[in-house]
C-alpha positions in Angstrom: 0.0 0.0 0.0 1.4 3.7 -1.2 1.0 6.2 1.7 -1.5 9.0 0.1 -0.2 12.7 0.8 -3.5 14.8 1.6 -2.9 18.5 1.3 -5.9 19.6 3.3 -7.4 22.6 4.9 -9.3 23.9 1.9 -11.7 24.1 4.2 -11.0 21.2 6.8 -14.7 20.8 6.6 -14.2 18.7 3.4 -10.9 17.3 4.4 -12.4 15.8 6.8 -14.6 13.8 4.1 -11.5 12.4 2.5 -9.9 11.2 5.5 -13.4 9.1 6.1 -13.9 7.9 2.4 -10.5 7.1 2.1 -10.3 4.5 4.9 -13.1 3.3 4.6 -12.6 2.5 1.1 -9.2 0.6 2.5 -11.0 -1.5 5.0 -13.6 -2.2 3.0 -11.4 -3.7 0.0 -8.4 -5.6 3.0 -11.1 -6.0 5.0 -9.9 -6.5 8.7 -8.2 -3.7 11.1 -6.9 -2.1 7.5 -6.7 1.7 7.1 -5.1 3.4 4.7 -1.3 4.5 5.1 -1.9 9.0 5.2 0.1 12.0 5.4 -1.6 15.3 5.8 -0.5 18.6 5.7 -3.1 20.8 6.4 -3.0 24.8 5.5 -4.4 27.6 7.5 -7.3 28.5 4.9 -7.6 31.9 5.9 -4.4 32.8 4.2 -5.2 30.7 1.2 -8.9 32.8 0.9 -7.0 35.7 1.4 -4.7 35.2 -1.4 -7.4 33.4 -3.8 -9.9 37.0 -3.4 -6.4 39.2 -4.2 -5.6 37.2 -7.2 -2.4 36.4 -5.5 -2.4 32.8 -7.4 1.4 32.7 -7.7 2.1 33.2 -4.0 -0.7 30.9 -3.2 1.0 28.2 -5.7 4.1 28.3 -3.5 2.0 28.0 -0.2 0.9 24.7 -1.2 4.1 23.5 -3.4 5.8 23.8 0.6 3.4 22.2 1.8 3.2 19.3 -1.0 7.1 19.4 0.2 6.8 19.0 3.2 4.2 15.5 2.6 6.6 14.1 0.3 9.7 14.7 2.9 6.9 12.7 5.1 6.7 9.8 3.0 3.7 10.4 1.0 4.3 8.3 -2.2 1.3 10.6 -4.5 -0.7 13.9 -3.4 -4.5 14.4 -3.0 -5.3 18.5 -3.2 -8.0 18.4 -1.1 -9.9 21.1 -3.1 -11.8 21.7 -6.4 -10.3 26.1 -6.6 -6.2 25.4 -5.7 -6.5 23.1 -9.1 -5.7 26.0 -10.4 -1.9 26.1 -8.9 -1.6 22.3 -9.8 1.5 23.0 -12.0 2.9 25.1 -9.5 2.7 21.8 -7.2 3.9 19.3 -9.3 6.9 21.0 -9.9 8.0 21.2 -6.2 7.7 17.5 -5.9 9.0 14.5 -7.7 5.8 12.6 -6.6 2.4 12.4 -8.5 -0.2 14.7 -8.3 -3.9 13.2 -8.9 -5.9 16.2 -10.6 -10.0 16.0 -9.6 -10.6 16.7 -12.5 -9.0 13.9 -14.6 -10.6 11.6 -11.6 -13.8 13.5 -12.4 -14.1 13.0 -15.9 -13.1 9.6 -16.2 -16.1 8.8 -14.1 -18.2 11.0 -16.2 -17.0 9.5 -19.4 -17.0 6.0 -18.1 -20.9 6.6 -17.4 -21.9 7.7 -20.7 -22.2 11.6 -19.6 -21.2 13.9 -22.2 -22.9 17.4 -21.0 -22.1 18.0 -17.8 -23.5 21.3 -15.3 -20.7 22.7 -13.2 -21.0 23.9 -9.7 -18.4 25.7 -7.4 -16.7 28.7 -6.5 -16.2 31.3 -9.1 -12.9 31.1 -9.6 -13.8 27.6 -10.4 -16.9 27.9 -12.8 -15.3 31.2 -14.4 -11.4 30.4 -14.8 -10.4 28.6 -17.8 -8.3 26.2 -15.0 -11.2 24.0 -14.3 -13.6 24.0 -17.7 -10.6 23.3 -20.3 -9.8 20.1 -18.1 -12.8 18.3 -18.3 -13.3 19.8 -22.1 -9.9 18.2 -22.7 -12.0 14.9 -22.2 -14.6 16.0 -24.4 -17.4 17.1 -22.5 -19.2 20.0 -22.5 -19.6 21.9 -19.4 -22.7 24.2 -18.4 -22.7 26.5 -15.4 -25.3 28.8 -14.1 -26.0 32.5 -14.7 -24.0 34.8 -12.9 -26.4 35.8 -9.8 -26.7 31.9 -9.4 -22.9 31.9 -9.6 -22.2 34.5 -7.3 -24.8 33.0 -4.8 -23.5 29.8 -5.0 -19.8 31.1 -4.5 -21.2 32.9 -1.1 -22.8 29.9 0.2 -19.7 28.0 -0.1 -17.6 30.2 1.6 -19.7 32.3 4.1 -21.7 28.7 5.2 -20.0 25.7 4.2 -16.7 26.1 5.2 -18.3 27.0 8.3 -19.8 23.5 8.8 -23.3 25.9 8.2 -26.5 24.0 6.8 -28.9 26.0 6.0 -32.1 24.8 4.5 -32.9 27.6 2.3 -29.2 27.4 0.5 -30.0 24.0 0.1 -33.4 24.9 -1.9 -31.1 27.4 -4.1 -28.4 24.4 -4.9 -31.5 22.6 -5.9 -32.8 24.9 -7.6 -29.4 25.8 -9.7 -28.9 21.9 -10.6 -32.7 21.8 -11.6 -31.9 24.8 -13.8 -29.1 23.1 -15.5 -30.6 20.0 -15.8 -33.8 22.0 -17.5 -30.4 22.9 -19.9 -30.1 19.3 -21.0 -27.5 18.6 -18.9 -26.9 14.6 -18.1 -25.7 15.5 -14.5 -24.2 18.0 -12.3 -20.7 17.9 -11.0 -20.5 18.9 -7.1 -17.0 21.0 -8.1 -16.6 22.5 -4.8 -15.5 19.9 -2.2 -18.0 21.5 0.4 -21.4 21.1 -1.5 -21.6 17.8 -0.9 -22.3 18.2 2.6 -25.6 20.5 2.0 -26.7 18.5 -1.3 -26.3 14.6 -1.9 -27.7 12.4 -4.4 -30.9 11.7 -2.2 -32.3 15.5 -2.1 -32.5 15.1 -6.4 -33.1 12.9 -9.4 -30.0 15.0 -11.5 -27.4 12.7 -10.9 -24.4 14.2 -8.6 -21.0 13.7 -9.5 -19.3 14.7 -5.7 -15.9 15.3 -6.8 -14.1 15.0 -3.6 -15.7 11.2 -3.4 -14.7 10.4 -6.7 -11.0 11.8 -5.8 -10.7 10.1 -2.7 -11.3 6.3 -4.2 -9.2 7.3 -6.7 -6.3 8.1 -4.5 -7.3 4.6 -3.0 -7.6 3.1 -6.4 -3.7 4.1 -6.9 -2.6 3.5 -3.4 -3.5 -0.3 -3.8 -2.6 -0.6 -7.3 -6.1 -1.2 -8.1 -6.5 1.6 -10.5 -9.3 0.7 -13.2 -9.9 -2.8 -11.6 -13.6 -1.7 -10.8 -12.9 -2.9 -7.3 -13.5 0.0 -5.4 
């Protein structure tokens, strides 16, 4: 088994999510007392936000590439970015480290793809739905990615920062995600990708019929899938 470098913190309120998927994933595929073998390095996030809201991307890209440092110097043998936004320093990380980075959204569209989905909706931050970063990723793949108007966008971006990475549920934000994947889904898309690591702790599979791609699940059984040297079995 590899030992998976987490580079959390992005909020921890998600980080916490991989931790949990992650060995879960583990036990369930050894079976017995097995976890999974983790490093994690886990950022202050109210520097990162700070940074992110100054468009200080570059200085932000060498926060993390210390801190990817730092889990390879630990022993992690491949890094999990704990976050949908800092994807957007990914190059920034890889070249501080000799180690692998796993991108969420390769790990997202290879799910996508390998469930027939082809138009996809798009939900996260702004910097996510409105950078190039993210889109040009999973259009690399061939899909084609829809994303809400901008009030919807702007409201969605708030609720992510000024709620979820708070650990806030509130039941009317939860009626507005609804109602922006109902919108897109009205737009022909097949499904909706959760692209924030957060939302999936205010909307899940069982509040909609749109199907929800939760990126930071589909990352985290990746990183197992890798870890175990079961990537593409189908076994997890």
């Amino acid at each position: 088994m590899k030992t998976i470098g987490l580079l959390g913190g992005m909020s921890w309120e998600s980080t916490v999510s991989y931790y949990q998927v992650i060995n879960r994933a583990v036990g369930q595929v050894l079976g017995g007392h097995h976890s999974a073998k983790i490093v994690l390095v886990s950022v202050d996030f109210a520097e990162v936000e700070s940074l992110q809201h100054q468009g200080r991307w570059d200085d932000a890209g060498e926060m993390l590439a210390d801190a990817a440092h730092k889990a390879e110097m630990a022993g992690a043998e491949l890094l999990v970015l704990c976050t949908n936004t800092m994807h957007k320093v990914a190059r920034c990380i890889e070249k501080a480290v000799e180690i692998p980075l796993l991108h969420i959204a390769d790990a997202t569209a290879d799910a996508l793809i390998a469930d027939g989905i082809r138009r996809v909706g798009l939900l996260g931050t702004s910097f996510t739905m409105e950078q190039p970063f993210y889109r040009e990723r999973l259009e690399s793949y061939g899909l084609e990615v829809l994303t809400p108007e901008r009030p919807a966008r702007e409201n969605v971006h708030r609720i992510i920062y000024d709620e979820l990475c708070h650990g806030e549920i509130k039941e009317d934000s939860r009626a507005f995600m609804l109602s922006a994947i109902d919108e897109l889904s009205r737009n022909d898309a097949q499904a909706v990708i959760l692209g924030c690591t957060e939302i999936a702790l205010l909307v899940t599979s069982e509040h909609t019929q749109v199907p929800l791609y939760d990126t930071a699940t589909i990352h985290a059984l990746r990183a197992v899938e890798l870890a175990l040297g079961h990537a593409g079995s189908g076994t997890i």
